[in-house]
NUTIFI-876323 format. One record per residue: z, x, y of N, C-alpha, C in turn; residue in one letter. Coordinates in steps of 0.2 Angstrom, whole numbers, m for minus. Layout:
BEGIN
n_pz;n_px;n_py;ca_pz;ca_px;ca_py;c_pz;c_px;c_py;dotor
Z;X;Y;Z;X;Y;Z;X;Y;A $
...
end
This chain:
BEGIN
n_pz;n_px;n_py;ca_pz;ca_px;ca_py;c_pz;c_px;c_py;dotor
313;m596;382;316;m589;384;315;m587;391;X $
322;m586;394;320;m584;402;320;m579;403;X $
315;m575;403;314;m569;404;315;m564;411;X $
316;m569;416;320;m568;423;325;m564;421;X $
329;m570;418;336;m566;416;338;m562;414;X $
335;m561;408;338;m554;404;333;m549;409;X $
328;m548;415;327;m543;416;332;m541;422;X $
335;m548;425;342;m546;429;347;m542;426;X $
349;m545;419;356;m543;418;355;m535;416;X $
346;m533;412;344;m526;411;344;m522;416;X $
344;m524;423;341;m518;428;347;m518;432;X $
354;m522;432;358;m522;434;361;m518;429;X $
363;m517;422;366;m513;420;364;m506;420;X $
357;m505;419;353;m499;418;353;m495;427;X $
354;m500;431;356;m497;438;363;m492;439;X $
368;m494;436;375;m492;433;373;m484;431;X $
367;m486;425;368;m479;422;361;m474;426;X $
358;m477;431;353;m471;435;357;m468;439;X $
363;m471;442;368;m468;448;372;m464;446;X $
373;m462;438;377;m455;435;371;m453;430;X $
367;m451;433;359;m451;427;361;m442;426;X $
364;m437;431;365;m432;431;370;m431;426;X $
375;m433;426;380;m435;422;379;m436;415;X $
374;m443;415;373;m443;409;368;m441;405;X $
363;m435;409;358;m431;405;365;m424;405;X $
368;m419;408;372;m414;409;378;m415;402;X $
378;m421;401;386;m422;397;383;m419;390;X $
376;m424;387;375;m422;381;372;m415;380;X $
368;m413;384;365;m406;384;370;m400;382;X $
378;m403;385;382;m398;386;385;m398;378;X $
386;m404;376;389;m407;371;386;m402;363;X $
380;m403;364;375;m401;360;375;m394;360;X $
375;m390;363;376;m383;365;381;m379;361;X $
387;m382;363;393;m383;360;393;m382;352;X $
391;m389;349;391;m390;344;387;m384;340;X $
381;m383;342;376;m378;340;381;m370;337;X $
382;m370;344;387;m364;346;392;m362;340;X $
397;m367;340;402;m370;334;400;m369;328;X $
394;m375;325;392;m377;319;388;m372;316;X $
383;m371;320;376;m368;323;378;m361;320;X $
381;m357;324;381;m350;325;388;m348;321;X $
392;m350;320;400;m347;319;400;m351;312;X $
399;m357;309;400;m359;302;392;m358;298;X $
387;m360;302;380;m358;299;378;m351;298;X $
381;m346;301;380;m339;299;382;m337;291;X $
388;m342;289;392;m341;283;385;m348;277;X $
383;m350;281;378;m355;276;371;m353;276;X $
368;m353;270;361;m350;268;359;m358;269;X $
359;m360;268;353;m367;268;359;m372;263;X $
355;m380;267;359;m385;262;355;m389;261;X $
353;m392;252;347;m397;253;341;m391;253;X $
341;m382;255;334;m381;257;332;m381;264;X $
338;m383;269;337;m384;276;342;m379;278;X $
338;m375;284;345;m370;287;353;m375;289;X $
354;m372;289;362;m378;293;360;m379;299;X $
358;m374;305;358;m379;311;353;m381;311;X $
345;m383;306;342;m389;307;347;m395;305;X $
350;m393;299;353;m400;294;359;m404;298;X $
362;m402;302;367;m403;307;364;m407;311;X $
356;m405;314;353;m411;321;354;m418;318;X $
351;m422;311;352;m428;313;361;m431;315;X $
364;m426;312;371;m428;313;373;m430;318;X $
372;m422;321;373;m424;331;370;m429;334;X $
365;m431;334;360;m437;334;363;m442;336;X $
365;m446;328;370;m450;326;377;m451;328;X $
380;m445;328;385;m446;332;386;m449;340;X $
381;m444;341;381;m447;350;377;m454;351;X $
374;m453;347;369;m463;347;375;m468;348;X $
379;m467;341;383;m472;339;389;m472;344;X $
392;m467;348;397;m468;350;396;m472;359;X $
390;m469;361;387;m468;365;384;m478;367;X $
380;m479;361;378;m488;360;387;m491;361;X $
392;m489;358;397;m494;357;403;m495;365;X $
401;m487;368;405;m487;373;401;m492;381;X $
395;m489;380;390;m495;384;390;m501;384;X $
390;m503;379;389;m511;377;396;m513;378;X $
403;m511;376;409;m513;378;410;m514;383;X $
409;m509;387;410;m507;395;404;m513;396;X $
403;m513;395;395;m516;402;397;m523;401;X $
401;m526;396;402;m534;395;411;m534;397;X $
415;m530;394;419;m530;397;422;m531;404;X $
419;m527;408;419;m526;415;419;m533;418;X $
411;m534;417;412;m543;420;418;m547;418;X $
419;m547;412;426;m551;411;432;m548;412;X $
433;m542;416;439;m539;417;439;m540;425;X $
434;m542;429;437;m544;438;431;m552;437;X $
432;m554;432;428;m562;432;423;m566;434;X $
416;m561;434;411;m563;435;409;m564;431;X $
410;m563;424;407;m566;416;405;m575;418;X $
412;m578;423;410;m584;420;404;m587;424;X $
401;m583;430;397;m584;433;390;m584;429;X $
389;m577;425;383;m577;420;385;m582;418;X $
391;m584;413;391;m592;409;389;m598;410;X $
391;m599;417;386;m606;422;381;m606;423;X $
377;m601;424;371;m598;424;368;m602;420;X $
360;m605;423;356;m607;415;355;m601;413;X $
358;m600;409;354;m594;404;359;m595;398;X $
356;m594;391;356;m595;386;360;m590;382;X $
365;m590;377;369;m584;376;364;m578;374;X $
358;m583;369;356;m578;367;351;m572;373;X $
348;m573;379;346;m570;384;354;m566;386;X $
356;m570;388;364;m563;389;365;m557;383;X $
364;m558;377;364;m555;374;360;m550;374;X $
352;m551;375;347;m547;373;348;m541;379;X $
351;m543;387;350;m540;391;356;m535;394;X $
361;m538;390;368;m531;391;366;m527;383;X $
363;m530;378;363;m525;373;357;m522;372;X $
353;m525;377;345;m516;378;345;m515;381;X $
350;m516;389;353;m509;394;359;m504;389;X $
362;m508;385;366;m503;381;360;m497;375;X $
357;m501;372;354;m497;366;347;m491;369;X $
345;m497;376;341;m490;379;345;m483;382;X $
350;m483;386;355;m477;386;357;m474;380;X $
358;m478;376;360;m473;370;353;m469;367;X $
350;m474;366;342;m469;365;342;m462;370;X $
341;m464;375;338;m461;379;345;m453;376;X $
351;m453;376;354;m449;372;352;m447;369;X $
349;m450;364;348;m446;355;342;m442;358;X $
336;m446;362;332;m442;363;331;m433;367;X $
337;m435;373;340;m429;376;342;m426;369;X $
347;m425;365;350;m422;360;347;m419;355;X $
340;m423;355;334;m421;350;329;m416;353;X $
326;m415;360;325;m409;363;329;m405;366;X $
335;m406;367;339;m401;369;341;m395;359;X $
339;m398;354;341;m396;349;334;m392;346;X $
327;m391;350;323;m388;349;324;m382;351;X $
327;m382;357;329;m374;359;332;m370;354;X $
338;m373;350;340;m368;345;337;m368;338;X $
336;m372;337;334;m372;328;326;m373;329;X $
323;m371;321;315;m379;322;315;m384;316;X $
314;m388;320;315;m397;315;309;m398;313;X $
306;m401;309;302;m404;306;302;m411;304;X $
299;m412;306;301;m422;307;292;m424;302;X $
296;m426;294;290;m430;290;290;m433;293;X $
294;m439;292;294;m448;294;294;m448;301;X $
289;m447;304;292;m449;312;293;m457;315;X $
289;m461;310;288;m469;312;297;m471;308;X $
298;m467;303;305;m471;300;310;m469;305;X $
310;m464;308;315;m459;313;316;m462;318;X $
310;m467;322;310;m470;327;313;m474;326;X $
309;m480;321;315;m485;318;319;m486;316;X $
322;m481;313;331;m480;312;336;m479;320;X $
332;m473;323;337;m475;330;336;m479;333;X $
330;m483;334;332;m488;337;337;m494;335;X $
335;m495;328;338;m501;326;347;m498;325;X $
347;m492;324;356;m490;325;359;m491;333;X $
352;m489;338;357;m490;346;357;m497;347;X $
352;m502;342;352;m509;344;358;m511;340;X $
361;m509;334;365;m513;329;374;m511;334;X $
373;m504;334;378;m504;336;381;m504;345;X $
375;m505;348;378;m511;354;378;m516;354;X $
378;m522;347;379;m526;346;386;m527;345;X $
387;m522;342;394;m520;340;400;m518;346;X $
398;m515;350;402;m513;356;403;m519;359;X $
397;m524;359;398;m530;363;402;m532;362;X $
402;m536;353;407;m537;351;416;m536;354;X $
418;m529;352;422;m525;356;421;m526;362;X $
420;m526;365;420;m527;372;423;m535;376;X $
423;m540;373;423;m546;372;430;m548;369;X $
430;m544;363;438;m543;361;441;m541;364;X $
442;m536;366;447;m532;371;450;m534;378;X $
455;m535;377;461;m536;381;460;m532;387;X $
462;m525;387;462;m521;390;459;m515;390;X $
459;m509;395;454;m503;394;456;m497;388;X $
463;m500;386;465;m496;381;463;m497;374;X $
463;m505;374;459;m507;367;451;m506;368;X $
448;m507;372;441;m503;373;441;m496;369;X $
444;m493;371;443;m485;369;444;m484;361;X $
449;m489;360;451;m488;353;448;m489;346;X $
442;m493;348;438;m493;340;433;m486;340;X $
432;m483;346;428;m480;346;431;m471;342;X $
436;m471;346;441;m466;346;445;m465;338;X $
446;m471;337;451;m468;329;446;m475;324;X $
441;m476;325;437;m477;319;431;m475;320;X $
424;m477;324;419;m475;323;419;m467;324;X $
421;m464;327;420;m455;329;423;m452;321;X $
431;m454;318;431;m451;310;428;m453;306;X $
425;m461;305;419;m462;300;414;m456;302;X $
409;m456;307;404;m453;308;405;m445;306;X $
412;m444;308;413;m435;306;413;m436;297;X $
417;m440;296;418;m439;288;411;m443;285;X $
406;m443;288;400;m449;286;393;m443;283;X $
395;m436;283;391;m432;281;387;m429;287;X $
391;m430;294;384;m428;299;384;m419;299;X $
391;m416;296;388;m407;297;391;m407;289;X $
390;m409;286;390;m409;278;385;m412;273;X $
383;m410;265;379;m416;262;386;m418;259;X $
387;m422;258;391;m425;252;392;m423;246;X $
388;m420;244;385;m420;239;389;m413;237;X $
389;m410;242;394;m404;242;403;m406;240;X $
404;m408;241;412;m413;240;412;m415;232;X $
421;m414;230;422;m414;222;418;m422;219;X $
413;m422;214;414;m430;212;417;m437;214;X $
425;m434;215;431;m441;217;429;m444;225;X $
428;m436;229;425;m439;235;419;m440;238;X $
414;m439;233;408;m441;233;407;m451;231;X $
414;m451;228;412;m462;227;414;m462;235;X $
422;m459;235;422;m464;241;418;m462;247;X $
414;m456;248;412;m457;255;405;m463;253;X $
405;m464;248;399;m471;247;401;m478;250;X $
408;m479;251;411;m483;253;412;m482;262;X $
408;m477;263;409;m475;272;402;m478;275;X $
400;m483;277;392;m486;280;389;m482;282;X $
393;m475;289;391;m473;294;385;m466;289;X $
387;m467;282;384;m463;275;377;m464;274;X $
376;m469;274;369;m474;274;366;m471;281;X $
369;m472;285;364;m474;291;362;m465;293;X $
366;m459;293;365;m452;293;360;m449;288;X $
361;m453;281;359;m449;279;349;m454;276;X $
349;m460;279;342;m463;281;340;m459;285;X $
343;m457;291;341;m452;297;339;m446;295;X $
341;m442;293;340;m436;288;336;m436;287;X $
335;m442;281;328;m443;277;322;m440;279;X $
322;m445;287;316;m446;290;314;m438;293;X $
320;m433;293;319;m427;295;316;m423;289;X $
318;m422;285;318;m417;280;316;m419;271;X $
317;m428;272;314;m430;265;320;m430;260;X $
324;m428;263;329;m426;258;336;m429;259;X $
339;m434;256;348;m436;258;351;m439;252;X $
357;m440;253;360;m442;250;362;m449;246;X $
357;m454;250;357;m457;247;348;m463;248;X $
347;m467;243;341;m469;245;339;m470;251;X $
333;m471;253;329;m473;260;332;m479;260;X $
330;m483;256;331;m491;254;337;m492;256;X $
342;m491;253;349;m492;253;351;m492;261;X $
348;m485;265;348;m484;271;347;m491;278;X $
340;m491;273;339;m499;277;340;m505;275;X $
345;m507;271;347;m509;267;353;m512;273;X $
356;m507;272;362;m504;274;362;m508;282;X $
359;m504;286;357;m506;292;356;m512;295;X $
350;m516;292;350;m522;292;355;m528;290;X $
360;m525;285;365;m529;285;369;m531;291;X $
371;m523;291;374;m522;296;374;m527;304;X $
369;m526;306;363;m529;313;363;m537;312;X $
361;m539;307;363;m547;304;371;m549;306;X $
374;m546;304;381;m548;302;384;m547;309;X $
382;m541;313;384;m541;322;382;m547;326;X $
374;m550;324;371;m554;327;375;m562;326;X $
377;m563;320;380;m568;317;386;m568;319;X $
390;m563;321;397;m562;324;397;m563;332;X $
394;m564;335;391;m564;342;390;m571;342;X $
385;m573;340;383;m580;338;392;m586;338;X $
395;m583;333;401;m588;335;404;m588;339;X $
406;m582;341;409;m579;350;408;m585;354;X $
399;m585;354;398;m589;360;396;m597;358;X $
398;m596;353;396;m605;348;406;m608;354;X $
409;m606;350;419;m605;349;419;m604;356;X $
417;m599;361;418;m596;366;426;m592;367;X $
427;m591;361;433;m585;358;433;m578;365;X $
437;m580;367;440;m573;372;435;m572;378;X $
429;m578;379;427;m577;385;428;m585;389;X $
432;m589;386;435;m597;390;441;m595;391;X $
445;m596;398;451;m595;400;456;m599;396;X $
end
């Protein structure tokens, strides 16, 4: 393992994101505020509790999530795309370095920005509400392994995409309605019977309400399932990435 290089390709993307650091601490704090405001104050005033949890605690892991996940997929797109949109992708490729070192180093400058979110988003959300976090060891390793799975995933997207319009587009009319319809300012459990199977059929379900868990003890579906669920997930990005660079599908001219 060359360890040189994935701290090159780390500190090089992670450089990107110190030179908008105002930006990108100012964007979520706002976002957060917003949402508090909106969900918080104007729909939670009409909510007594859900589960036993005020609504603007029961909302933070939502938020959370939301921005982790949108957040891991846009970084990791952009940060691989880029190179191969003005052609110095194929320079990393000549490079000794090994897919799996490319890999490790655009996708934990991706996953540490996304954290570094969630964590913004989680004392930014002390000021309005108070949280109580049971599980703090499962809480850690949920967002990690979600900012890891899912800049696995942006990668992927990133490498696929042609252009900056197809970038934008997985994130935009797939992962942001999963995540809104995935329970993050709802329980499920609230919704008729019919649409309680199908949002079982929604993943981003699993992974909000694992997170939850780990706040309140309480979700909609098991812990197990959660990491279940997850872990699949994470294997199967890895695995897809893997033949990418096996085939070298959309990164050989």
């Amino acid at each position: 393992m060359n360890f040189r290089s994935i701290r090159a390709i780390y500190i090089f993307e992670m450089s990107r994101f110190f030179r908008t650091l105002l930006q990108s601490f100012v964007s979520p704090v706002i976002s957060t505020c917003l949402y508090f405001v909106v969900f918080g104050a104007a729909i939670g005033g009409r909510i007594d509790a859900v589960d036993g949890v005020s609504y603007g605690a029961f909302i933070v892991p939502g938020l959370i999530m939301l921005s982790v996940m949108t957040q891991a997929v846009s970084n990791a797109s952009f940060g691989i795309y880029f190179p191969k949109f003005i052609g110095t992708i194929y320079e990393v490729l000549s490079a000794p370095v090994n897919f799996l070192e490319i890999v490790i180093g655009y996708v934990g400058a991706a996953a540490s920005k996304a954290l570094f979110i969630g964590l913004v988003i989680l004392a930014t959300s002390l000021f309005f509400v108070d949280i109580e976090i049971i599980h703090p060891f499962i809480l850690i390793f949920l967002l990690v392994v979600t900012c890891i799975s899912f800049s696995l995933l942006g990668f992927i997207l990133g490498i696929w995409a042609n252009n900056f319009e197809q970038l934008q587009l997985v994130p935009l009319l797939i992962i942001t309605p999963l995540v809104f319809l995935g329970g993050s300012f709802y329980s499920i459990s609230m919704l008729p019977k019919f649409w309680q199977v199908v949002s079982l059929f929604n993943p981003v379900v699993y992974l909000i309400s694992g997170f939850r868990w780990a706040f309140y003890n309480n979700s909609d579906v098991s812990i197990a399932a959660s990491l279940f669920a997850i872990t699949i997930f994470t294997v199967f990005c890895i695995f897809i990435i893997f033949l990418i660079f096996k085939t070298g599908w959309r990164l050989r001219p």
